[in-house]
ROLUMNU-362783 format. One line per 8 residues: their letters; for each residue x, z, y of C-alpha. Coordinates in steps of 0.001 Angstrom, whole numbers, padded with zeros to 6 digits. Each point is the difference from the previous one (the first is absolute). Example, Ala and Ser with C-alpha at 12.3 -4.5 7.8 and 13.67 -1.06 7.14 Angstrom:
as	012300 007800 -004500; 001370 -000660 003440;
This chain:
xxxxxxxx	000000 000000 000000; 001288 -001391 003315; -000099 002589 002865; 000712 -000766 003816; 003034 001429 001250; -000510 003731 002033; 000470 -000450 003797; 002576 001666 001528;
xxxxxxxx	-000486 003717 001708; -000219 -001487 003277; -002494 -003123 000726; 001337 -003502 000476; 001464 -001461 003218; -003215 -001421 001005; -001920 003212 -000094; -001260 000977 004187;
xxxxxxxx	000316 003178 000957; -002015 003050 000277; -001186 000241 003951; -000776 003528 000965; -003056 -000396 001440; -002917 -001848 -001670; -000401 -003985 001229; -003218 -000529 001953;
xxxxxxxx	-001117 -002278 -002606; 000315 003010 -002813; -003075 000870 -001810; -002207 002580 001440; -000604 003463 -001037; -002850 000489 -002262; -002165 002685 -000294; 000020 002538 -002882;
xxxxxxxx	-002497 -000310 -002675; -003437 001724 000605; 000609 003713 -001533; -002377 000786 -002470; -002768 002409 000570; 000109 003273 -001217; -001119 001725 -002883; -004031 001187 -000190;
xxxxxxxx	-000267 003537 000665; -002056 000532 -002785; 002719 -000857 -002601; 002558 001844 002426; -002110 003411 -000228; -000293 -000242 -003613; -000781 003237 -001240; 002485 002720 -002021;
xxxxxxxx	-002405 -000348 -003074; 000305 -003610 -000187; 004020 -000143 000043; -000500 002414 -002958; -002367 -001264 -002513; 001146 -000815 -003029; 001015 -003646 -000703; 001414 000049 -003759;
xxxxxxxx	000940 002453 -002678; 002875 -000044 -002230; -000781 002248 -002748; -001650 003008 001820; 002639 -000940 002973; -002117 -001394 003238; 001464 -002151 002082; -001699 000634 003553;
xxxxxxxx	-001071 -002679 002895; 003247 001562 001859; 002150 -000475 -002454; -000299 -003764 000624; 000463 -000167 003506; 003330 002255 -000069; 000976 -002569 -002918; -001236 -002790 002423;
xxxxxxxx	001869 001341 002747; 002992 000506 -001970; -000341 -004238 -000145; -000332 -000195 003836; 002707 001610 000552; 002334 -002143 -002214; -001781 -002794 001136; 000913 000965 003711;
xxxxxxxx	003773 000764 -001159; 000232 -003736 -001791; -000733 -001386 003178; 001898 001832 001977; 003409 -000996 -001921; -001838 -003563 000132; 001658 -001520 003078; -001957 -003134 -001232;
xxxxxxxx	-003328 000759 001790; 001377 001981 003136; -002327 002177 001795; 000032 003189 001915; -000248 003233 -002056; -003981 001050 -000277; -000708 002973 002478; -000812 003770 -001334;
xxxxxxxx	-003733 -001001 001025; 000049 -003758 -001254; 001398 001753 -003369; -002907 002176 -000312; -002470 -002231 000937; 001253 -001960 -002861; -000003 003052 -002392; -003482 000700 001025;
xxxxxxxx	-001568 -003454 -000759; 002510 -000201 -003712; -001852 003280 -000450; -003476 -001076 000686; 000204 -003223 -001924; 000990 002480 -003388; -002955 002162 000781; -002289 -003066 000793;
xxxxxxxx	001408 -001765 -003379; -000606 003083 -001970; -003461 000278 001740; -000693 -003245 -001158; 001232 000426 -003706; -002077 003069 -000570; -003438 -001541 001059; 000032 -002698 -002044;
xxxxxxxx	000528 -000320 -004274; 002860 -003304 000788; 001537 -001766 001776; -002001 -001784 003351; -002293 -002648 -000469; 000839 -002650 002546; 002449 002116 001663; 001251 -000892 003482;
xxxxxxxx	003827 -000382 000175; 000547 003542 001673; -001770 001405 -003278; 002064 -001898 -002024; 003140 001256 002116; -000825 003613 -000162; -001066 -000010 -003755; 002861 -001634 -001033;
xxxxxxxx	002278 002680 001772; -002039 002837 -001453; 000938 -001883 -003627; 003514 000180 000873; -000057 004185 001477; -001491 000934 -002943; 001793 -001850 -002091; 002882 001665 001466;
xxxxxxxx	-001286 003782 000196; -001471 -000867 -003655; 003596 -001085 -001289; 001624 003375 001248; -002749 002121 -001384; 000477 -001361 -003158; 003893 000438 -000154; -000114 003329 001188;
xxxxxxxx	-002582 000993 -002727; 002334 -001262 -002377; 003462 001485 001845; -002069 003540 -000445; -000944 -000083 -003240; 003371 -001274 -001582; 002366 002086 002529; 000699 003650 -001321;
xxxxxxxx	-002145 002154 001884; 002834 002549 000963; 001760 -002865 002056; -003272 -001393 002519; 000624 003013 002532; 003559 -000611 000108; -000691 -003569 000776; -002837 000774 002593;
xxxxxxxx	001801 002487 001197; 003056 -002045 001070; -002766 -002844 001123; -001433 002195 002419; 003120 000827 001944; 000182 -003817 000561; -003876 000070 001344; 001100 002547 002555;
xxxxxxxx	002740 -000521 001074; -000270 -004048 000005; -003395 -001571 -000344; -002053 002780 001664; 002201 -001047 003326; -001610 -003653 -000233; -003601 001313 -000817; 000320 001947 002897;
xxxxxxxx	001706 -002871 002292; -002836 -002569 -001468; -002924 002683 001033; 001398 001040 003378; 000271 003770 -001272; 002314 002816 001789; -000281 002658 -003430; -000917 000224 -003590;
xxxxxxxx	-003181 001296 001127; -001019 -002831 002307; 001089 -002697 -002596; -002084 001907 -002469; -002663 -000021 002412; 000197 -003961 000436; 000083 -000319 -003537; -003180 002248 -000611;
xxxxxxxx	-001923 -002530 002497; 001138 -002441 -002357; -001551 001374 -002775; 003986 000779 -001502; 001902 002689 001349; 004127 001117 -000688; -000878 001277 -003833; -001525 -003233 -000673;
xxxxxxxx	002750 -002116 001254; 002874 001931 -001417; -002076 -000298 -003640; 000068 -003921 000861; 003579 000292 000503; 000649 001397 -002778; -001571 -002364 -002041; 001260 -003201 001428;
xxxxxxxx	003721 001716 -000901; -001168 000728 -003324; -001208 -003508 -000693; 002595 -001829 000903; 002704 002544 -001465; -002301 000058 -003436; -000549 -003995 000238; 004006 -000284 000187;
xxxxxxxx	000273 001758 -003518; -002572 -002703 -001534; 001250 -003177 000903; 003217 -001342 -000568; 000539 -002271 003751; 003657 -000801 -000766; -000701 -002133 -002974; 002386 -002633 -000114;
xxxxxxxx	-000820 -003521 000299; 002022 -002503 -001748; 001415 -003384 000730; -002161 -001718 -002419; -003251 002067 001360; 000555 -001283 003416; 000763 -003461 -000917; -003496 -000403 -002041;
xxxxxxxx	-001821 001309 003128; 001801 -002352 001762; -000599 -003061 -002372; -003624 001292 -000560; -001047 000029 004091; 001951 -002778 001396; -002723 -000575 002485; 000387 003453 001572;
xxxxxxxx	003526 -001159 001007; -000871 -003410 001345; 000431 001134 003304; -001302 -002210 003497; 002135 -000848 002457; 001445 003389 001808; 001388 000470 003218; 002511 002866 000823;
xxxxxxxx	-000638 001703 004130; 000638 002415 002014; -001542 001630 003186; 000585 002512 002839; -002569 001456 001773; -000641 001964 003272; -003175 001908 000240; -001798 000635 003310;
xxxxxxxx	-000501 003451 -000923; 003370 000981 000634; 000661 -001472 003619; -001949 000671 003238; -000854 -003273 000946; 000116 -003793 -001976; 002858 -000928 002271; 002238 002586 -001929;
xxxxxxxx	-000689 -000667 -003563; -000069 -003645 000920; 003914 000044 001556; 001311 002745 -003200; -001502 -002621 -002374; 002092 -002967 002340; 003002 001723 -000202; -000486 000804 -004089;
xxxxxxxx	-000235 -003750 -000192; 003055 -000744 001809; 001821 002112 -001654; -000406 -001510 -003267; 000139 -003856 001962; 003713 001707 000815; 000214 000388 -003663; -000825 003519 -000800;
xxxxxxxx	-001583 000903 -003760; -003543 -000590 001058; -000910 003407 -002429; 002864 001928 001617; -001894 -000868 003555; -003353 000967 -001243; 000924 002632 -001346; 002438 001718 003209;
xxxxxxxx	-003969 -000799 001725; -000867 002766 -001660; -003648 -001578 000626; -002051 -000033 -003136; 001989 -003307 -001685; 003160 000235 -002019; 000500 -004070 000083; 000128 000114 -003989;
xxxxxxxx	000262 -003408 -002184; -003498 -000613 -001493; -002043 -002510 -002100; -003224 -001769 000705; -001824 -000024 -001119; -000784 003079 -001490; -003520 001393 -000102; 001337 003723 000444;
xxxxxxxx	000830 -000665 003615; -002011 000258 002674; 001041 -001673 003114; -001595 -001170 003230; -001343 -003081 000052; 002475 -001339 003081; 003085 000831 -002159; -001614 -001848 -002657;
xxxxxxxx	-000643 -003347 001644; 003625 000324 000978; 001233 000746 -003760; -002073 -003002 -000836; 001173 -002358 002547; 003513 000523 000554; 002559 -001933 -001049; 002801 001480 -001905;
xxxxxxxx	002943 001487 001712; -001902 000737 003069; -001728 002579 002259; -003301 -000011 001577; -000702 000746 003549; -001080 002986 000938; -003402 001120 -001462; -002815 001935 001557;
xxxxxxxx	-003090 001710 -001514; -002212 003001 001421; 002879 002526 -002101; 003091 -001092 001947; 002538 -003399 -000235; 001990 -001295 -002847; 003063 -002457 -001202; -000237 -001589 -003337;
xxxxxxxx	002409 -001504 -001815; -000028 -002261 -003037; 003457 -000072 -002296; -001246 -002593 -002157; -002308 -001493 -002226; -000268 000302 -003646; -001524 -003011 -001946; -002467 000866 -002542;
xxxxxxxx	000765 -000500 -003739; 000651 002845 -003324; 001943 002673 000731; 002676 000373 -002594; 000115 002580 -002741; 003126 001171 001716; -001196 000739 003198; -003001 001553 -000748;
xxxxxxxx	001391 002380 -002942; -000559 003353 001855; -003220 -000847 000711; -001376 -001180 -003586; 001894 003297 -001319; -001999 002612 002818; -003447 -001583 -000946; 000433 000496 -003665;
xxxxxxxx	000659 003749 000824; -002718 000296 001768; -002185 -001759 -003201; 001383 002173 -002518; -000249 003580 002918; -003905 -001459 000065; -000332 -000241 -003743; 001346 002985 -000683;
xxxxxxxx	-002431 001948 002598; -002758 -001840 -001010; -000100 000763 -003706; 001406 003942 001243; -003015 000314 001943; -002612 -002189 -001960; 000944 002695 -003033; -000419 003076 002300;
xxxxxxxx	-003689 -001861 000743; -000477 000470 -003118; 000158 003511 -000810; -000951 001356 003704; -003676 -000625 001500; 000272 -001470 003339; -003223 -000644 003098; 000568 -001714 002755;
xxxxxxxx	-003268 -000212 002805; 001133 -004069 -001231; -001904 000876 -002912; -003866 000971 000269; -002025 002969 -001644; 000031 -001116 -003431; 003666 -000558 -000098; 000345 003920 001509;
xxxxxxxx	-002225 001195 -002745; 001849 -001671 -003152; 003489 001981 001947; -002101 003021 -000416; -000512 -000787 -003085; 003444 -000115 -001146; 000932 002532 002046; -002612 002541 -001728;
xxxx	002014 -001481 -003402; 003172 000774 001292; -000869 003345 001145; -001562 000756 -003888;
């Protein structure tokens, strides 16, 4: 496979120069998008009681409406942390109040999905796409919450009773002295008391978190014991993946870029952000590394090498067009959306064609990990199904009543 030669770190002779003030013929400033409105009050005031009904049972262990929305929140937050390292979609960091009005409306979609789940026997008939949205992440929370129930049930029954307080014990230093500092920074809380206090409004409070804790340790220490994820993977495995799937590595035509950005958020006026981002680009024209420059910016862009496309980035949609339309070895002008002003740069384009064995080794070898780490947990977890009754709100009345059933068994 032919590739076109990587440019230089410094454009070519006939690239102009940055000026430091925008042209009278550069594009205007457009508006930010129209904020969304906020959440109903009625969903916002949700009561204590309804954060702590009971949404599934493992065994004669509930699994409470609050439960969910820590676990949920637990996702925003490592949502919110992936896109901060993600210098691919810059933005400004969320404020305190935008964070909680975001918490606020992930919590009253779980309490509006669960709502829905527990006043009818299935799923929606003719659902409208939010339905389907907020079902499908109440599927995926209790699938979760489910999952850990289970493998702590197990962890407690097979681990020698003497040894759990130990364990707990040492767990519990770690919830005080660690994650009880981010419950209290998430909730806005001064004390113990006052984070307990926020909790209890929740329908949770510090008990019920540090139990949670707890568990999610004892899961994934327990889950560590039962499957073996440093199997190796042979030669010969990867190459009959490889010959089996040749049209996952046909690959289209590719094109390696880079960008800098300066964000209006950072600068008191247009005029500022628009002569930093001139002088970034001259710098590189003088033949500066282009990353080194973005990244001395210190402005929310780190000038990496990256491929497009690739459906994992999010970019805007000016920085596209220029990806798109560039020709190799060159730099675009300077960019402007409502977020601030940008450079782009594209190294070079990468005709389409298969991707040999060589090249993509690493990744054949990671994905058949990942297969056998999934078969393992699957048939793990399908055996603990087995032998431990499980409700979910998912599941109707009768499906409750045959778990009582077989609890009532067990308990005989």
């Amino acid at each position: 496979m032919t590739h076109s030669a990587p440019v230089s770190q410094g454009a070519g002779p006939y690239q102009p120069a940055y000026y430091s003030h925008p042209a009278e013929t550069h594009q205007s400033f457009s508006a930010p998008p129209i904020a969304q409105s906020a959440p109903s009050d009625r969903l916002a005031a949700a009561a204590v009681l309804e954060r702590a009904v009971v949404v599934a049972r493992v065994a004669a262990e509930p699994i409470l409406a609050s439960d969910l929305i820590a676990l949920a929140e637990q996702w925003q937050e490592r949502a919110a942390q992936q896109r901060s390292e993600d210098s691919d979609a810059p933005a400004n960091p969320p404020s305190p109040q935008e964070i909680e009005t975001q918490r606020q409306a992930m919590t009253q979609d779980v309490l509006q999905a669960i709502d829905e789940a527990m006043r009818s026997a299935g799923p929606p008939v003719a659902p409208t796409r939010s339905e389907l949205l907020r079902r499908s992440m109440l599927e995926q929370l209790l699938k979760e919450a489910v999952q850990i129930k289970l493998v702590c049930y197990d962890a407690r029954r097979k681990i020698p009773a003497e040894n759990m307080p130990h364990f707990e014990s040492q767990l519990t230093k770690i919830f005080e002295q660690h994650e009880l500092k981010r419950l209290m920074k998430r909730y806005g809380a001064g004390t113990w008391r006052e984070l307990d206090q926020a909790l209890r409004s929740r329908g949770s409070s510090i008990e019920r978190q540090r139990q949670l804790f707890i568990e999610q340790n004892l899961y994934r220490q327990w889950m560590r014991q039962q499957i073996k994820f440093d199997e190796e993977i042979t030669l010969d495995q990867m190459l009959s993946y490889y010959r089996q799937n040749l049209q996952q590595f046909d690959r289209p035509p590719r094109t390696r870029w880079q960008y800098m950005f300066v964000p209006f958020s950072q600068y008191p006026n247009k005029e500022e952000a628009y002569a930093l981002i001139a002088r970034l680009g001259n710098q590189v024209i003088d033949g500066a590394d282009f990353a080194e420059v973005a990244r001395a910016s210190k402005t929310g862009s780190d000038g990496a090498l990256r491929l497009w496309p690739d459906k994992s980035l999010r970019v805007p949609d000016v920085v596209e067009k220029a990806i798109q339309g560039l020709p190799a070895g060159t730099m675009s002008p300077i960019l402007e959306d409502y977020r601030g002003y940008y450079i782009v740069r594209v190294v070079e384009r990468l005709p389409g064609g298969l991707e040999p064995f060589e090249t993509v080794q690493s990744e054949i070898r990671e994905k058949l990990k990942q297969q056998r780490i999934d078969e393992q947990m699957k048939k793990y977890l399908d055996s603990l199904r087995e032998r431990i009754p499980v409700w979910t709100c998912l599941d109707g009345p009768d499906q409750r009543a045959a778990v009582g059933q077989r609890q009532d068994q067990q308990r005989r």
